[in-house]
C-alpha positions in Angstrom: 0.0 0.0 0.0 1.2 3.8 -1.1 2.5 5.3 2.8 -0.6 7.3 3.9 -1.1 11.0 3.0 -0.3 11.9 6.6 3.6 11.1 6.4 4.1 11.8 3.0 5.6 15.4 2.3 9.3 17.2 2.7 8.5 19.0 5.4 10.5 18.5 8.9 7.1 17.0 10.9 6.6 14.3 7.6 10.0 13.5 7.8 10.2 13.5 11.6 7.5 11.7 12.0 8.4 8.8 9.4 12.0 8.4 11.3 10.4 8.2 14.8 8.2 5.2 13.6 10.7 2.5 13.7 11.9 3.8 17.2 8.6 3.9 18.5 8.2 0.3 17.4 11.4 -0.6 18.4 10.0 0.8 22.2 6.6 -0.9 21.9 8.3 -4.3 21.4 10.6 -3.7 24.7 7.5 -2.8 26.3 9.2 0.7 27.7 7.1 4.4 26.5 10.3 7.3 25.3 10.6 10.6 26.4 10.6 13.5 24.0 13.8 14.2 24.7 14.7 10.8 24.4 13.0 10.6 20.7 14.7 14.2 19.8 18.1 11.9 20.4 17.3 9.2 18.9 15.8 10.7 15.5 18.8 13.0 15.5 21.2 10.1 15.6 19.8 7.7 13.1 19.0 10.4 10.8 22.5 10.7 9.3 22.7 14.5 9.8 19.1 14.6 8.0 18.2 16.3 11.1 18.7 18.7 14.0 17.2 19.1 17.2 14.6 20.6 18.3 12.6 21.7 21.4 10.5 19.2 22.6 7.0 21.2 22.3 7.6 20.3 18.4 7.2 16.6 18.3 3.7 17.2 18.9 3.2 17.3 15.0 4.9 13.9 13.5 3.2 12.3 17.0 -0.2 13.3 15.5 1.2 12.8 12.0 1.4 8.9 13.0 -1.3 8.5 14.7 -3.6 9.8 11.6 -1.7 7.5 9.5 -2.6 4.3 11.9 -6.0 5.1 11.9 -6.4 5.6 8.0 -3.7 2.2 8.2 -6.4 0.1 10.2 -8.9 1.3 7.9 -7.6 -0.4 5.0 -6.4 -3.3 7.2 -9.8 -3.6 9.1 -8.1 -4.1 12.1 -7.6 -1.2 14.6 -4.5 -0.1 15.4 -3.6 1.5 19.1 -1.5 4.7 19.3 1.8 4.1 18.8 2.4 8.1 19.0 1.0 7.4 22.5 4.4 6.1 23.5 6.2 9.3 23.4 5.5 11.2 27.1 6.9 13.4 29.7 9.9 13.2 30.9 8.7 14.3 34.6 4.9 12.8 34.5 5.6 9.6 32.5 2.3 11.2 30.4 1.6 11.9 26.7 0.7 15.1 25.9 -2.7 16.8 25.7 -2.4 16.8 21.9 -2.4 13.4 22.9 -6.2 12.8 24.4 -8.3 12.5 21.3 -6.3 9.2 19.9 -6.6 7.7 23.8 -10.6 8.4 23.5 -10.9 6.6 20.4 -9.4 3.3 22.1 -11.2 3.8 25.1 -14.2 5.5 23.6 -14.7 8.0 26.0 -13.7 10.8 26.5 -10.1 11.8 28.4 -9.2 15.4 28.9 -11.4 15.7 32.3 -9.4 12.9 34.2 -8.3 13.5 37.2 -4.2 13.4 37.8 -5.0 9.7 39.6 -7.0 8.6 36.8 -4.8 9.2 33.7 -2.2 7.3 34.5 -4.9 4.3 34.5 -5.8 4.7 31.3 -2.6 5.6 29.6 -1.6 2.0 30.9 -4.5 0.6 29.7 -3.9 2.3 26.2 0.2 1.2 26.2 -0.8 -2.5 27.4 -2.5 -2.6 23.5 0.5 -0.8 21.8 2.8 -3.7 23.2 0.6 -6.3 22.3 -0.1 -5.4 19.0 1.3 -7.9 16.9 1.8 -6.7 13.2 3.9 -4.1 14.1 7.1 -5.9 12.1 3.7 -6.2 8.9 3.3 -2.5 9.5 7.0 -1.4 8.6 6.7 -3.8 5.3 3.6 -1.8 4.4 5.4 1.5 5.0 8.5 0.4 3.6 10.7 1.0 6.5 13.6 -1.3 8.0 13.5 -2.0 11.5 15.5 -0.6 13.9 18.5 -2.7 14.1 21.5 -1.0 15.6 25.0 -1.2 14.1 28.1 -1.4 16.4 30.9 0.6 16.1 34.1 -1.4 16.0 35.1 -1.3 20.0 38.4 0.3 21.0 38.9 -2.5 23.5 37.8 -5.5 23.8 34.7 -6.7 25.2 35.0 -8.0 29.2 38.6 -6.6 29.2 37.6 -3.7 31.6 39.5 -2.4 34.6 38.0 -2.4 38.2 39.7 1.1 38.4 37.6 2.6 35.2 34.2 1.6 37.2 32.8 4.3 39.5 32.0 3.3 42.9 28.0 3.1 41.9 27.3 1.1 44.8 28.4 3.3 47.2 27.2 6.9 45.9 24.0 8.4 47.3 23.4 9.4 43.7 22.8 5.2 43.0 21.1 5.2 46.6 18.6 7.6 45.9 17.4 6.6 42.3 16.9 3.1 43.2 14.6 4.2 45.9 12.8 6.9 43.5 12.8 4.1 40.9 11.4 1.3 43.4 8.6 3.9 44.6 8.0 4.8 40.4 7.5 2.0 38.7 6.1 4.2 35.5 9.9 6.0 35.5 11.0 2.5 34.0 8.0 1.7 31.6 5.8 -0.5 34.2 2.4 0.1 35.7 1.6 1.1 38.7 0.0 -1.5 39.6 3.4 -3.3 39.9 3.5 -1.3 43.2 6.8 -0.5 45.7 9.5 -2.5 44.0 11.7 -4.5 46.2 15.3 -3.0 46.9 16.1 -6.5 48.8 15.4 -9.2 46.7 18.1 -11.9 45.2 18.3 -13.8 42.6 19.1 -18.1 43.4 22.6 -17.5 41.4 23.3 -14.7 44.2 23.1 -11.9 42.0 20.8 -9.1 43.8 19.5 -6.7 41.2 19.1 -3.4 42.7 15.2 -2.9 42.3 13.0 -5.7 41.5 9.3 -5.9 40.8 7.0 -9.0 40.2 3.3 -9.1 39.1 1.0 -11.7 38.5 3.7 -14.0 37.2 5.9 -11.6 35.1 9.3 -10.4 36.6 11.2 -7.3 36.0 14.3 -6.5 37.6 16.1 -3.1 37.3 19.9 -2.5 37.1 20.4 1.5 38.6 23.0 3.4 37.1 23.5 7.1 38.2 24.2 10.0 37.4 27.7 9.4 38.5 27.8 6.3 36.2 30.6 6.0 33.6 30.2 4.7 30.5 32.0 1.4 31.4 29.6 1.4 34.2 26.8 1.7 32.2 28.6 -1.0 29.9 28.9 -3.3 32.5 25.1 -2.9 33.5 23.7 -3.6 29.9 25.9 -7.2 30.5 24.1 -7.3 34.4 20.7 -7.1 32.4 21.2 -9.9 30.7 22.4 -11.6 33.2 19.4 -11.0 35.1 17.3 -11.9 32.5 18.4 -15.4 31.9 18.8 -16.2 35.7 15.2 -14.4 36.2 13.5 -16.7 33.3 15.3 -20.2 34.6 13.5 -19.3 38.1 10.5 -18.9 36.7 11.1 -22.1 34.6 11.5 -24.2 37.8 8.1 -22.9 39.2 6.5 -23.8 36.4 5.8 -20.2 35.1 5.5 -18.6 31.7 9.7 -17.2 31.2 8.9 -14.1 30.7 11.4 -11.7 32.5 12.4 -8.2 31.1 15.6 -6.7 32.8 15.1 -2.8 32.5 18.4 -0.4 32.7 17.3 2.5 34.7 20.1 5.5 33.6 20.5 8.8 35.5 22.2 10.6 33.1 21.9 10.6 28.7 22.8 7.1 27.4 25.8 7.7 25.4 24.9 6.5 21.6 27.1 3.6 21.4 25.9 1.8 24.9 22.3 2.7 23.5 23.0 0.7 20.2 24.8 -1.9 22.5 21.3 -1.9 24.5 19.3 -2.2 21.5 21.1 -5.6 20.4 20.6 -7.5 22.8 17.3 -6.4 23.7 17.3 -4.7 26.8 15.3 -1.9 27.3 16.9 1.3 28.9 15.2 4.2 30.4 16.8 7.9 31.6 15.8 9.1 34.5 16.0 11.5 36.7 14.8 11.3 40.7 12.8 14.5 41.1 13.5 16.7 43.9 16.7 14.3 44.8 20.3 14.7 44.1 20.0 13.1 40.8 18.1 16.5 39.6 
């Protein structure tokens, strides 16, 4: 099918708005919403210097840009399909936009902009549950003729597993690591989980002996949470990616000897920009990272 009339065009929003599909996809399948400034990043760096950036206020237009396109998508298709452009939220309430509301209240079919602050977040979940479920999200980049978003590494000035005790930071011991795993543990949303996940646990440990630093368990599925600060270095941050997986595998062989589904996600919580290369690193072995920043803590 010809790409729908709403991303077709030369202007920026068209062309911002076709470049941010594949990342938004690439977010919906680690289950994990982005930031503006997080997308201004991102589009910025896989554009090949085809773009700039820009204040966040802008991404309003390609975000309703795709979300026109879906609906005149599922048309055709004659299957709806949820708001991807839904994804992209604020950095401080973990919210989309206003701009947002009209494509929420056509999933939910009611109406959105009179919620109250508790009851927002309820349905935002409800709405991002439907975006990560959604299956033909690989069918919908064939029909737009776009390629996935499969980071390329850069050839590694060292090699991997070679690093130095003395290039790590001393995460554990910082009040900077202290204080976002306890705003992380009391936020669930900061790292791309519901609320109904509740207070994660800051004491739990793995069988292997491994003791992520923020774990949280619902109703069978697992997620724990490697912190890194804003005192982090990049090897740090390295070395956490490798912790996530780590955490993953361990996470899903417990849940295979109980007899559960193995479906653990390890989540990279980051106080500080993820530097480009660790992102594409990230991206490759499928673990989702999230930046954030404790409000009203030193990590501010």
């Amino acid at each position: 099918m010809p790409l729908p009339e709403d991303l077709q065009g030369d202007r920026w929003r068209e062309k911002a708005a076709r470049a941010a599909i594949p990342i938004l996809i690439r977010r919906a399948k680690d289950r994990v919403p982005i930031t503006y400034g997080e997308l201004d990043r991102e589009i910025v760096r896989h554009g090949k210097g085809k773009f700039h950036h820009v204040h966040a206020a802008a991404y309003g237009g390609p975000a309703g840009r795709i979300g026109d396109a879906l609906i005149e998508t599922g048309r055709i298709w004659g299957v709806p399909i949820p708001p991807l452009n839904s994804l992209i939220v604020n950095g401080q309430t973990r919210l989309p936009g206003h701009g947002c509301d009209w494509y929420l209240q056509k999933v939910l079919g009611r109406p959105v902009r009179n919620l109250s602050e508790q009851e927002k977040p309820k349905v935002v979940e409800k709405v991002h549950e439907k975006v990560y479920r959604f299956a033909d999200w690989n069918k919908l980049l064939r029909e737009y003729e776009m390629k996935p978003l499969v980071p390329r590494l850069k050839a590694a000035k060292k090699r991997p597993g070679r690093t130095r005790r003395r290039g790590w930071s001393s995460e554990g011991e910082s009040e900077e690591h202290k204080d976002l795993c306890k705003y992380v543990a009391a936020h669930p949303a900061a790292v791309g989980l519901t609320r109904a996940f509740g207070r994660g646990n800051l004491k739990y440990r793995l069988l292997s002996g491994d003791k992520p630093d923020v774990w949280f368990a619902r109703r069978g599925r697992v997620v724990p949470v490697e912190v890194k600060s804003s005192v982090s270095n990049d090897d740090d941050i390295e070395r956490g990616i490798y912790q996530c997986i780590k955490y993953r595998a361990v996470a899903e062989a417990e849940q295979v000897s109980y007899r559960q589904v193995p479906n653990a996600t390890a989540v990279l919580a980051v106080g500080r920009q993820m530097p480009h290369l660790l992102a594409d690193l990230a991206n490759v072995h499928d673990v989702p990272f999230c930046e954030v920043k404790a409000i009203g803590s030193r990590e501010r």
